[in-house]
Backbone bond lengths (Angstrom), bond angles and torsions (degrees), N, CA, C in turn:
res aa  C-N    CA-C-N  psi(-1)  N-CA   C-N-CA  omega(-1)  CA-C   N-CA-C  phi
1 X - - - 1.448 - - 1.528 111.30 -
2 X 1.108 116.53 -42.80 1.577 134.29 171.82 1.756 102.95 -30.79
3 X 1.275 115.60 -55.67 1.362 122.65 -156.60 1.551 106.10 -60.18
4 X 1.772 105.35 -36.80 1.494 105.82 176.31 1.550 131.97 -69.52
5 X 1.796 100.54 1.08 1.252 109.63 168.95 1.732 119.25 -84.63
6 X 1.102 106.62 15.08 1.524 97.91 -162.39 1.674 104.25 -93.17
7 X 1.336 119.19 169.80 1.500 143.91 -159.52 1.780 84.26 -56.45
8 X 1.070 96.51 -76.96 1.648 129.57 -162.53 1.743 96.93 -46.21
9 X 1.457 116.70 -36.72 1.617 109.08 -178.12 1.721 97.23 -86.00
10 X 1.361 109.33 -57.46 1.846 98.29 179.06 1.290 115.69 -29.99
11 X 1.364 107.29 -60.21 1.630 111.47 -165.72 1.991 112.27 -61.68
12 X 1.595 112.06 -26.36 1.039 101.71 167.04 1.923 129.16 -83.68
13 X 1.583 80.98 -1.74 1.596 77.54 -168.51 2.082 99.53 -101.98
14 X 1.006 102.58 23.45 1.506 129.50 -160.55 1.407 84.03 -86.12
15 X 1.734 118.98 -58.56 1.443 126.50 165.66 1.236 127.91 -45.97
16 X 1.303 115.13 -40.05 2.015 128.37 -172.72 1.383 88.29 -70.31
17 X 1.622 136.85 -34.40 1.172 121.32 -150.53 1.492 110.87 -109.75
18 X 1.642 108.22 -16.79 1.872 127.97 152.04 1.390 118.20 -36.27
19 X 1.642 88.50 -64.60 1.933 113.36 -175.37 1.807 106.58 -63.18
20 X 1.203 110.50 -35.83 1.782 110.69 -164.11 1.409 80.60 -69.69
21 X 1.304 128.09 -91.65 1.577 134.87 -158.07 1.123 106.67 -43.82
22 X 1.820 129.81 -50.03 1.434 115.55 -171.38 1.555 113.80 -78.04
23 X 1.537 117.87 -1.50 1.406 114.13 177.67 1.604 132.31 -74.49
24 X 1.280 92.48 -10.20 1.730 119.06 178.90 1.580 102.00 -79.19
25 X 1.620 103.74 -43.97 1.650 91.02 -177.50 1.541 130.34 -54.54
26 X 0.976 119.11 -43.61 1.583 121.10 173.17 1.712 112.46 -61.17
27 X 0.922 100.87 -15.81 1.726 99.53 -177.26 1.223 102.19 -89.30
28 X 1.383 121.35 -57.37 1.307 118.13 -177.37 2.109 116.86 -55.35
29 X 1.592 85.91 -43.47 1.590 84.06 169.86 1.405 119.88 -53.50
30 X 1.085 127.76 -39.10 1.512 144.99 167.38 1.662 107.37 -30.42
31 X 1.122 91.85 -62.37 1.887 108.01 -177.83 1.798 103.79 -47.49
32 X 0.837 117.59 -14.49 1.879 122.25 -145.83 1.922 75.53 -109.36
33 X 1.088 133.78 14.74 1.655 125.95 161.54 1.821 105.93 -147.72
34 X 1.332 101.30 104.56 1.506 101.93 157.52 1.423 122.19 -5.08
35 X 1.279 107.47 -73.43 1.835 115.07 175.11 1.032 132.59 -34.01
36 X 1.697 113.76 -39.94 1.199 139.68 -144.09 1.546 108.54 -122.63
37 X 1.449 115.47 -17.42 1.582 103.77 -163.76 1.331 119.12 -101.36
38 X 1.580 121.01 35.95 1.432 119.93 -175.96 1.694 87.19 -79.47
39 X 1.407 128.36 -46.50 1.315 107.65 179.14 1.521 132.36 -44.17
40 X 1.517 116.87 -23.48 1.424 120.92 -159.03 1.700 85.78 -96.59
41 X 1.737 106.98 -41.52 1.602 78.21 -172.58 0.750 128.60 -115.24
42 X 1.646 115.68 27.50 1.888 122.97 141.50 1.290 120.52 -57.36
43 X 2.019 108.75 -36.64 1.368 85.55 -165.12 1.801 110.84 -96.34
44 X 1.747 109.13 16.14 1.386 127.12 -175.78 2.256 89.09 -94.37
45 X 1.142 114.92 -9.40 1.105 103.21 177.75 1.837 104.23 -94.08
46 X 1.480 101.55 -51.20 1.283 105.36 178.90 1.551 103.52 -56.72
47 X 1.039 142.43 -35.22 1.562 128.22 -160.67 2.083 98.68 -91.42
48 X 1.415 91.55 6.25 2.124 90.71 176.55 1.416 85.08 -134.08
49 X 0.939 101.94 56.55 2.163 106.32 176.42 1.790 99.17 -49.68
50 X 1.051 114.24 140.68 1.681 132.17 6.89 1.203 114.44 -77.94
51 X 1.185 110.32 176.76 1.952 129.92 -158.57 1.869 81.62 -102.26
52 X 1.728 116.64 100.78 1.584 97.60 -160.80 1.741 79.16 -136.91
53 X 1.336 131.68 2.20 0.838 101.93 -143.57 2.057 160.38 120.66
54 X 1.397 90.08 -69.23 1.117 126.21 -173.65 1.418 96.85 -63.22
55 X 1.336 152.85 -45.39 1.715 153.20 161.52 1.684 102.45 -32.20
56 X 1.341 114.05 134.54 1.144 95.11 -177.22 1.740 98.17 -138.48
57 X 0.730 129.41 162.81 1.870 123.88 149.66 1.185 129.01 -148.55
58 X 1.690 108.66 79.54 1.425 135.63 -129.02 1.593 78.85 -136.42
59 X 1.312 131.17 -44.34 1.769 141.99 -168.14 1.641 104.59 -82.63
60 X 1.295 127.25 125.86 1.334 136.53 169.83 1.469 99.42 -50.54
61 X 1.398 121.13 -36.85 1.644 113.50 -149.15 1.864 91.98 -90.47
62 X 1.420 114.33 -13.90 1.264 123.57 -179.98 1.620 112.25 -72.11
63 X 1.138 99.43 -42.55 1.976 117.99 177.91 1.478 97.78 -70.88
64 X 1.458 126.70 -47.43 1.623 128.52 -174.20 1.304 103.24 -49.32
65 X 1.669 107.68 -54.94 1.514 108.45 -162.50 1.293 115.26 -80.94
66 X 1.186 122.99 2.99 1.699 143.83 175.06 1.226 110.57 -84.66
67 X 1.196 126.20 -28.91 1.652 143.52 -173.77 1.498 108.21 -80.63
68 X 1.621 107.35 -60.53 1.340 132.74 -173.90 2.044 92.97 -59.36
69 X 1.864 117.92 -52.94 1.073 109.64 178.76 1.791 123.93 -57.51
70 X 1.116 93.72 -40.39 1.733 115.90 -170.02 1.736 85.44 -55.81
71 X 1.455 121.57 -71.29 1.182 109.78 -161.31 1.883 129.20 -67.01
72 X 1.391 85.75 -9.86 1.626 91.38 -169.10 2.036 80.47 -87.82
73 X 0.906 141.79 -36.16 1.783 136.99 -166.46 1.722 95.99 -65.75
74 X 1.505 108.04 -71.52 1.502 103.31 160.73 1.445 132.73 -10.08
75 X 1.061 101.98 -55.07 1.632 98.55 -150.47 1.665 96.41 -118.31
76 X 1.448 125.45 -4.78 1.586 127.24 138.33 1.253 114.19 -61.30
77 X 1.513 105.39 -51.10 2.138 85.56 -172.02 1.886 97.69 -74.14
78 X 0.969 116.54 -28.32 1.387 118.72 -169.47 2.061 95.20 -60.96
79 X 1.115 108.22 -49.85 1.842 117.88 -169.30 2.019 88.55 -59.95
80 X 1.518 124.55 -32.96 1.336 123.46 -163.17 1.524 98.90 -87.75
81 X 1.549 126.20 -25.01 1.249 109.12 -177.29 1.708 98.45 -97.07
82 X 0.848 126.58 -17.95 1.865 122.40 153.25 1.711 113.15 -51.44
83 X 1.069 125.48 -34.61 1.174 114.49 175.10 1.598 116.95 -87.86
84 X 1.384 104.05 -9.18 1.329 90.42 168.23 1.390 127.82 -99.91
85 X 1.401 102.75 -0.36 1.593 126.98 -169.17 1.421 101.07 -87.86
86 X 1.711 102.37 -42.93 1.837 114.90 -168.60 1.187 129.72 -99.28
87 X 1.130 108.17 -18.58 1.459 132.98 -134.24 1.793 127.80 -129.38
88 X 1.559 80.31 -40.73 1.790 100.34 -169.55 1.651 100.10 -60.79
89 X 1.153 109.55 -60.03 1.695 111.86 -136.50 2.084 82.81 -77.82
90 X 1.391 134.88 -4.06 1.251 97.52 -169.11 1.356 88.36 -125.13
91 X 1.368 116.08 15.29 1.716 128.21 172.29 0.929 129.55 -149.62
92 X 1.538 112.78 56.15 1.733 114.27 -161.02 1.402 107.27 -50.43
93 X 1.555 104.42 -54.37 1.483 119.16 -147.32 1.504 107.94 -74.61
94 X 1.515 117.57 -24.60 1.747 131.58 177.17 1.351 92.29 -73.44
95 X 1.451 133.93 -65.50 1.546 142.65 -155.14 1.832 90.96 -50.95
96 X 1.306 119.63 -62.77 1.356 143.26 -172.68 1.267 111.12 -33.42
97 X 1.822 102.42 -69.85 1.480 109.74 169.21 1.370 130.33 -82.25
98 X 1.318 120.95 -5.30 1.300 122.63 145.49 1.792 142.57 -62.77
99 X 1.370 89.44 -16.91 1.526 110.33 -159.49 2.030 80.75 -101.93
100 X 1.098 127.48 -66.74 1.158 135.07 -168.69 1.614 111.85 -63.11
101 X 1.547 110.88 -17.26 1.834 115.20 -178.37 1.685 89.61 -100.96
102 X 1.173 141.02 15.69 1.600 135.93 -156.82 1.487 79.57 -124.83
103 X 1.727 127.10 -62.52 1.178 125.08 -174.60 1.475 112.73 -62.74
104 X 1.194 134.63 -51.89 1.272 125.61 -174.67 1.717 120.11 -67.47
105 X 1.292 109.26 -17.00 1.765 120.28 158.58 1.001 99.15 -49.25
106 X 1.677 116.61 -69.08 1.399 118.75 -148.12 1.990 102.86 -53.95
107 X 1.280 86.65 -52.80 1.659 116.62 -166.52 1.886 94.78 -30.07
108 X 1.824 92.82 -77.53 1.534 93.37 176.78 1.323 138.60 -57.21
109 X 1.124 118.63 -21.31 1.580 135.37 164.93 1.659 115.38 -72.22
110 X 1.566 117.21 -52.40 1.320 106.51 146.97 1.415 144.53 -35.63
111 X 1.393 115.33 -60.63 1.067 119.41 -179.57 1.430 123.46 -81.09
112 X 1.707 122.42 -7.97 0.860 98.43 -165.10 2.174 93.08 -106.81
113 X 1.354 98.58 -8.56 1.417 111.81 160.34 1.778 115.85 -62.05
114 X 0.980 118.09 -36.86 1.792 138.17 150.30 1.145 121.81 -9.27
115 X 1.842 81.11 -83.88 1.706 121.02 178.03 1.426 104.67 -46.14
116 X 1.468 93.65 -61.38 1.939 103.01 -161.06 1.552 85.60 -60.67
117 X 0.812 119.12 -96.87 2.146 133.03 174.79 1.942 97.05 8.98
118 X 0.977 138.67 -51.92 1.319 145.45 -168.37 1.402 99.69 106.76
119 X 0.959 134.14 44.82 1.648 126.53 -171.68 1.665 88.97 -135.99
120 X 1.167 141.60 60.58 1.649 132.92 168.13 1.452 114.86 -53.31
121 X 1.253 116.26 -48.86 1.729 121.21 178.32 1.766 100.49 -44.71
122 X 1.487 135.56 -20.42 1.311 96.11 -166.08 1.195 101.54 -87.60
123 X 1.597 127.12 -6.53 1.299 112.34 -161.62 1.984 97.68 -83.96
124 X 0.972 89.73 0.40 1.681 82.83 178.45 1.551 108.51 -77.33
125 X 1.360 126.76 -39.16 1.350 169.28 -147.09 1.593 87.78 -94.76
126 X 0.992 118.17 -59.12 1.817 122.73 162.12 1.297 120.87 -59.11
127 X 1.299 106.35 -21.08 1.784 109.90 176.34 1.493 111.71 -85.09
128 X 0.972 105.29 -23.86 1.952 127.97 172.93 1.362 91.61 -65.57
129 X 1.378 94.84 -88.13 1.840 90.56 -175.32 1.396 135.33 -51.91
130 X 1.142 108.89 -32.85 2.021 108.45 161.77 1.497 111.91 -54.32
131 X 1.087 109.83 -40.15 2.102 115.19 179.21 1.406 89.51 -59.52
132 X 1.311 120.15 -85.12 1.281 136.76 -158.18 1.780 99.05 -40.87
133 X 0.959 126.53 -56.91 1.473 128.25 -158.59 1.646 111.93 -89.78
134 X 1.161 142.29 -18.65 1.372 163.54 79.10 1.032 122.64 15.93
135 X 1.363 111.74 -74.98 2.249 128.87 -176.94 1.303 83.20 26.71
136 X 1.407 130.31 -132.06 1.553 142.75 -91.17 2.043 93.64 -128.66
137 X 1.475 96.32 -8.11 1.499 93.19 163.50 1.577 132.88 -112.77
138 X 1.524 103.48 30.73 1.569 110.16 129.98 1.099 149.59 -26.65
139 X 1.403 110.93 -49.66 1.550 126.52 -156.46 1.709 87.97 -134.16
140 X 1.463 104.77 155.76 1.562 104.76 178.74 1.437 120.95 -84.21
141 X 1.021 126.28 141.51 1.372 131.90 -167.17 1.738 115.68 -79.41
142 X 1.248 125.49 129.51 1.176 143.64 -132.49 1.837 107.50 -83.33
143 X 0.997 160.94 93.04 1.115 158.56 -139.68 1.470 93.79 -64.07
């Protein structure tokens, strides 16, 4: 387990955790055009499981806030692969705990917006994705 603490694995998993957050942005942007938004609100159905339906993006103010989401996912994983481009090698340990105190905001603010929202399942769905986007930069990486 040790090995996944090292400089050389953080900094690559710096990317896994760019791609997770910035991969939402294009979908959600998607939602922000009639034509286009069965992607945003399949996966706004899948993330309030069950798959029933009930997600809709039928409301202008629903497409607005899809736009506003799309761009803020973008340009977080985009700000996470700048730090690994700019940032990493002369600040592991800031990049690290910055990147890991950015996800767990999101995490608790998500889920507990979820909770309140009537949607509890996503924060589970958020517990997936905090592991996943996080992995191996938990813990500090081993000199």
């Amino acid at each position: 387990m040790s090995q996944l603490r090292t400089r050389k694995v953080h900094k690559f998993w710096l990317i896994i955790t760019a791609i997770v957050v910035a991969s939402f942005g294009p979908v959600f942007f998607l939602g922000t055009m009639a034509a286009t938004a069965e992607p945003a609100r399949w996966t706004l159905d899948f993330l309030s499981w069950p798959l029933d339906g009930v997600q809709t993006y039928a409301e202008p103010t629903t497409r607005f806030l899809s736009a506003l989401t799309g761009g803020f996912l973008v340009g977080w994983g985009l700000m996470i692969f700048c730090l690994w481009a700019w940032v990493y090698d002369a600040a592991p340990e800031g990049v690290r705990k910055s990147v890991v105190a950015g996800a767990c905001a999101w995490f608790l603010v998500d889920s507990a917006g979820s909770i309140a929202s009537g949607v509890p399942i996503n924060a589970l769905f958020n517990l997936f994705f905090l592991f996943v986007a996080v992995g191996p930069l938990w813990r500090p990486a081993k000199e």
